[in-house]
C-alpha positions as CSV (number, residue, x, y, z in Angstrom):
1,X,25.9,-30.0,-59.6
2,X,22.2,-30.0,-58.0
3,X,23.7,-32.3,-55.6
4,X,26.6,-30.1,-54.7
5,X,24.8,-27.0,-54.0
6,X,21.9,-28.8,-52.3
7,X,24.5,-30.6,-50.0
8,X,25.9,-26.8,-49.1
9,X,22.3,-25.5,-48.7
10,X,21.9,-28.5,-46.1
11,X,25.2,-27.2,-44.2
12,X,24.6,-23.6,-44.5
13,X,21.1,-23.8,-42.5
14,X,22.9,-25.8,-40.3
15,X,25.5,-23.3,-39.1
16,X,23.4,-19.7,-39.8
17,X,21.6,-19.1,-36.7
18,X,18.5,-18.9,-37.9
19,X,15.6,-17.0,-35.9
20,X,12.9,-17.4,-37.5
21,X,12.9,-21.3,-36.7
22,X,11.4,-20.9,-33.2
23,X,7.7,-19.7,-33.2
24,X,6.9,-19.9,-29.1
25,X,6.9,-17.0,-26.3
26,X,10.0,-19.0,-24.4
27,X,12.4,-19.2,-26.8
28,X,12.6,-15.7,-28.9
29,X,10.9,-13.5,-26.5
30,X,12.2,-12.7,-23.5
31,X,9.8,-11.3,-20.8
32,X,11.2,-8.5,-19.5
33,X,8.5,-6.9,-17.4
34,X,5.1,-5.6,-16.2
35,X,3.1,-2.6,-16.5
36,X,-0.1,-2.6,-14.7
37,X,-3.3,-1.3,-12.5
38,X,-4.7,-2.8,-9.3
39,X,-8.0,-2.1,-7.8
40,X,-9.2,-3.4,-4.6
41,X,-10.3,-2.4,-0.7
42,X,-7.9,-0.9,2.3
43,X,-8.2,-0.8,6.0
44,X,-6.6,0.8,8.6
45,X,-5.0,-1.0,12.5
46,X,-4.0,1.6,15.1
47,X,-5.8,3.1,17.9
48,X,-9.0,3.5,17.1
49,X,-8.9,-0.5,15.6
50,X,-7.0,-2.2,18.0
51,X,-8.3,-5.3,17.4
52,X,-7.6,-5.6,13.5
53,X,-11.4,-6.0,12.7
54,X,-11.9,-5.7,8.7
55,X,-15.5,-4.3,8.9
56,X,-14.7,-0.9,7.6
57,X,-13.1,-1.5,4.6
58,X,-12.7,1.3,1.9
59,X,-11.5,1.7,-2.4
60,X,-7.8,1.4,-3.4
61,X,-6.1,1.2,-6.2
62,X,-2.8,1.4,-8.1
63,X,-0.4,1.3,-10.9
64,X,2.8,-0.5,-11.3
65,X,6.2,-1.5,-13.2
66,X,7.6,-4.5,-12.8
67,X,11.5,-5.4,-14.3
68,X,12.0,-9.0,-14.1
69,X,15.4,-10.8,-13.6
70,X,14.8,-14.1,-14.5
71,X,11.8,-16.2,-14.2
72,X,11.7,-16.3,-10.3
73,X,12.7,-12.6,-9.1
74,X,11.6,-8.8,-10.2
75,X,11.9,-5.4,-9.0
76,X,8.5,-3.4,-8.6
77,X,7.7,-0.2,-8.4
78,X,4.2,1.0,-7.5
79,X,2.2,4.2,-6.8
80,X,-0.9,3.2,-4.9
81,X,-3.7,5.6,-3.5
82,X,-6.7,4.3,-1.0
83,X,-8.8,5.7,1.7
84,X,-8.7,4.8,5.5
85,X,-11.2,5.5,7.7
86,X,-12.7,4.7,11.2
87,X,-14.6,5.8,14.1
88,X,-15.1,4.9,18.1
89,X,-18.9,4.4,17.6
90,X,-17.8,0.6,16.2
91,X,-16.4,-0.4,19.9
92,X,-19.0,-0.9,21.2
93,X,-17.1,-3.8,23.2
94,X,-14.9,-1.3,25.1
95,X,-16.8,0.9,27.2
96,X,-13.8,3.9,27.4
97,X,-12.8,3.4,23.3
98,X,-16.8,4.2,22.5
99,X,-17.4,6.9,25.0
100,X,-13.6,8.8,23.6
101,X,-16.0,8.9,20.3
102,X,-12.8,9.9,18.0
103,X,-13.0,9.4,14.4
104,X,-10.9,10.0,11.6
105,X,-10.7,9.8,7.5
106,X,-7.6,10.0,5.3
107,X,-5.8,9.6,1.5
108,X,-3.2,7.8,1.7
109,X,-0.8,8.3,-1.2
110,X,1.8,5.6,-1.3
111,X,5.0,5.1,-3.6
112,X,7.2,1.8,-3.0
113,X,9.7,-0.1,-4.3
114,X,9.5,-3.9,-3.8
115,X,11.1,-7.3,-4.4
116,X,9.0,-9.8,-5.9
117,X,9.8,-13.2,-5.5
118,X,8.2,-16.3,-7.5
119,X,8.0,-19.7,-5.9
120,X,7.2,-21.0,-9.0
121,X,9.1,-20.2,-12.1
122,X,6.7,-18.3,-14.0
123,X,6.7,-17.9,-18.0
124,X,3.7,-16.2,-19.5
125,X,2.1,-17.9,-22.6
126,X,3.4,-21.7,-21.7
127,X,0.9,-23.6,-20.1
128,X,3.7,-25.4,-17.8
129,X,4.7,-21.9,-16.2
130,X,1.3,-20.3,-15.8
131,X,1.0,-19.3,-12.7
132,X,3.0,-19.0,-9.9
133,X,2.2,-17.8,-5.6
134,X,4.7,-14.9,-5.0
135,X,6.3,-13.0,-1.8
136,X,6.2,-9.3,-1.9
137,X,8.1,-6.9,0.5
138,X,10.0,-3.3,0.0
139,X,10.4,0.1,1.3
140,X,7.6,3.1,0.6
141,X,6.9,6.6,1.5
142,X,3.3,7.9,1.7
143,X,1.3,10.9,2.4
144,X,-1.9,11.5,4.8
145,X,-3.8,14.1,6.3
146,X,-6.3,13.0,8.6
147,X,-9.7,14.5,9.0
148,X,-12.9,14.5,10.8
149,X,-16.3,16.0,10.2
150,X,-17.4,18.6,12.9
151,X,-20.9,20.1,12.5
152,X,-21.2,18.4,9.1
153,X,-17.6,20.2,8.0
154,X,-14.3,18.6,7.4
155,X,-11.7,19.6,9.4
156,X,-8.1,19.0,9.0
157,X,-6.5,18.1,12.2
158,X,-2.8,17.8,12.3
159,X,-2.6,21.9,12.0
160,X,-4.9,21.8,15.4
161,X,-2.3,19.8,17.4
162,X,-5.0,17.5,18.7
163,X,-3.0,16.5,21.5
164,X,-0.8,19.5,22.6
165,X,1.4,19.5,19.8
166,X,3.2,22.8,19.1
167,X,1.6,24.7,22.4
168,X,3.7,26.0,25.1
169,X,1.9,23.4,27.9
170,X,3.8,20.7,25.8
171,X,7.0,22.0,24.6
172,X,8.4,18.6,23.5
173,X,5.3,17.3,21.5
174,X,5.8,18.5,17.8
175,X,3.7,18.4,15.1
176,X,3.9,15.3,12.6
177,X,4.5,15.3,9.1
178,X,2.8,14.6,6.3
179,X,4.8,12.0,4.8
180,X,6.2,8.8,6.5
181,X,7.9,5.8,6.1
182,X,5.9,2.5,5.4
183,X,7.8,-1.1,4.9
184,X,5.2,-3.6,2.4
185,X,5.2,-7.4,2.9
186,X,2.6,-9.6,1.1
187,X,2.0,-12.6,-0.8
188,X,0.2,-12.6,-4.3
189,X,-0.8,-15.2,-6.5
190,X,-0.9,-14.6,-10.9
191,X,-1.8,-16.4,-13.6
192,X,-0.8,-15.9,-17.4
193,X,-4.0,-14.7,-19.4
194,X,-2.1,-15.1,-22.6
195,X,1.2,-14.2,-23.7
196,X,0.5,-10.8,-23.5
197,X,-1.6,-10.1,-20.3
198,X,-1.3,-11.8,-16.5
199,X,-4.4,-11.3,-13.6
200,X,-3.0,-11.8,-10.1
201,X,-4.6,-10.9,-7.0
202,X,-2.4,-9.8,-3.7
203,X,-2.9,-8.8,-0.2
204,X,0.0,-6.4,1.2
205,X,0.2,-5.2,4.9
206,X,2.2,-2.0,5.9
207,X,4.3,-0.9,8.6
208,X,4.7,2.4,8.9
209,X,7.1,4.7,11.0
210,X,4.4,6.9,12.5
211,X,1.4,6.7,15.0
212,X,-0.7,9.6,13.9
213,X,-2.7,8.4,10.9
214,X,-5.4,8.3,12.6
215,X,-4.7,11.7,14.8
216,X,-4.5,9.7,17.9
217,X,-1.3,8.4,19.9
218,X,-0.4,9.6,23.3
219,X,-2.7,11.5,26.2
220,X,-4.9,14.1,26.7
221,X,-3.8,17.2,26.6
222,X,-6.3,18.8,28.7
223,X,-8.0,22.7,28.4
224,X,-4.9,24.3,29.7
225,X,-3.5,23.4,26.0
226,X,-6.3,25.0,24.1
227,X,-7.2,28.9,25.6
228,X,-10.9,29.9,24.7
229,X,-11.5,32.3,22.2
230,X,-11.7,35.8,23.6
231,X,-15.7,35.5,24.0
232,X,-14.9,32.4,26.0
233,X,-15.9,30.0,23.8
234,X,-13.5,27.1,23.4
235,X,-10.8,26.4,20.3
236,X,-12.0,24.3,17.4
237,X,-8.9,22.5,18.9
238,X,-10.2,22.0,22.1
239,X,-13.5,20.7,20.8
240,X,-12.0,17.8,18.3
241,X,-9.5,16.4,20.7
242,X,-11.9,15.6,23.4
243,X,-15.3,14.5,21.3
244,X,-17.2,12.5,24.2
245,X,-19.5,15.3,25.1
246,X,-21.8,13.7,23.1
247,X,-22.0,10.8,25.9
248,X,-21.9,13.2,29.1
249,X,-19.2,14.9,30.8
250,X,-15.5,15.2,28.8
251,X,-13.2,12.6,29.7
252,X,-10.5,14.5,28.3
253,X,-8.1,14.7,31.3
254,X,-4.5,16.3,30.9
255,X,-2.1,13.2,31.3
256,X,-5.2,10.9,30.7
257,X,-4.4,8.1,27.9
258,X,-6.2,9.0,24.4
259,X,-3.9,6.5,22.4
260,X,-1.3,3.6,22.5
261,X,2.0,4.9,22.0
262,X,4.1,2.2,21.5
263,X,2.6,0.6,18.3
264,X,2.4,2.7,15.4
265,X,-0.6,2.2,13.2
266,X,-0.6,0.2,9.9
267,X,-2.8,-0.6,6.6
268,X,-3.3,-3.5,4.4
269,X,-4.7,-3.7,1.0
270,X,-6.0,-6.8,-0.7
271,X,-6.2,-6.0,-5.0
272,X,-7.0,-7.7,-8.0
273,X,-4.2,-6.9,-10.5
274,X,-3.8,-6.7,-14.4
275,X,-0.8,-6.5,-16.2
276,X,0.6,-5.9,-19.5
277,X,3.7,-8.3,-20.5
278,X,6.8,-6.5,-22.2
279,X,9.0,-8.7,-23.9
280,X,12.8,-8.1,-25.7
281,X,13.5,-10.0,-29.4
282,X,16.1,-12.9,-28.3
283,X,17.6,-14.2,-31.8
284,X,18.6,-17.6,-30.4
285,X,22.2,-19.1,-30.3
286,X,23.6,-21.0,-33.2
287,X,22.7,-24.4,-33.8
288,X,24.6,-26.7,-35.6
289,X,23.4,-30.1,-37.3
């Protein structure tokens, strides 16, 4: 009789799917996803940094939520903020750019949702799937407002329409928005921690659907845009599109170039990244003896 029901014990383990057998990350827990926070620098490209220089770098940083499918390929989602900044005093190699003495500072506030894509399969808590290099790329929206400091005060400048926008001597420049479009591709590399947590670093360049980050795009739009003020002094207007006073006589010609039209400016943030694994309970499938 022992026999018997130890011979049915022996077949009944063998048929039950038992869960509890398997004691490792890979085969009852299913990584699901990400949650997460980046910090890092950001630098702005447009036409006050033609040249892509990284000397001016300022603070970003982000959070995230990343759904995986599968080992190799996740959807992201990520709000970022960072500051961008630059000035005409740091071309000192062009003569023109450094006499124009623009300058400019803005948040950018950034939401995007992205395609992350593993070269590596990548399975967090086994040392054979570690780590893996990754391509990034998606679709965002962000909002800026540039500044500039006149007299040691900030001033706003899209609501002066720097460059004719909105005034009857240039009928077909409107204002710009507040929000545009911005299209992310990077590459990243991350590392499993432990089962639970990944560190990755990344470095993500933007193009974005607008010029004017930096208030500066097209030509000058010369005094006949800006009337003085009734006591003859000129517009606060007048004064920040045409800042090379400061050098000698204003350059600031109607029909003169200020900017470069046909490339819109762009940012790029490099950011160390730490994430928080979240797994699903997989009961494995049945296994017979």
């Amino acid at each position: 009789m022992k026999k018997f029901f130890l011979a049915l014990a022996i077949l009944s383990f063998g048929f039950v799917p038992v869960c509890a057998q398997y004691s490792t990350v890979d085969q009852n827990e299913v990584h699901t996803g990400e949650i997460g926070f980046s910090l890092g620098a950001a630098h702005y490209f447009g036409d006050l940094n033609p040249k892509l220089r990284l000397n001016r770098p300022k603070p970003a940083l982000g959070l995230f939520f990343r759904k995986n499918f599968g080992n190799y390929v996740a959807v992201r989602v990520t709000a970022n903020f960072a500051q961008l900044g630059y000035s005409d005093k740091y071309n000192s190699y062009n003569l023109f750019m450094h006499t124009r003495n623009l300058s400019f500072n803005t948040n950018i506030w950034e939401l995007a949702l992205q395609g992350d894509f593993n070269f590596f399969r990548y399975v967090p808590g086994d040392p054979d799937y570690s780590y893996t290099p990754y391509l990034t790329l998606g679709i965002g929206t962000f909002n800026y407002n540039p500044y500039a400091y006149y007299q040691g005060k900030k001033v706003y400048l899209r609501p002066l329409g720097t460059e004719g926008q909105g005034s009857a001597a240039y009928p077909n420049r409107k204002p710009y928005g507040d929000f545009a479009i911005c299209f992310p591709i990077g590459v990243g590399m991350k590392f499993s921690i432990n089962p639970r947590m990944n560190l990755g670093f990344e470095i993500v360049y933007r193009f974005t659907t607008t010029d004017y980050i930096d208030d500066v795009s097209k030509t000058y739009a010369g005094p006949a845009a800006f009337p003085p003020l009734p006591n003859g002094q000129p517009t606060l207007a007048s004064i920040m599109q045409d800042r090379s006073t400061v050098y000698g006589p204003a350059i600031g010609i109607a029909g003169k170039q200020r900017g470069y039209s046909n490339q819109n400016d762009s940012y790029v943030t490099g950011q160390v990244m730490l994430s928080f694994n979240l797994h699903s309970y997989r009961c494995p499938k049945t296994q017979n003896l």
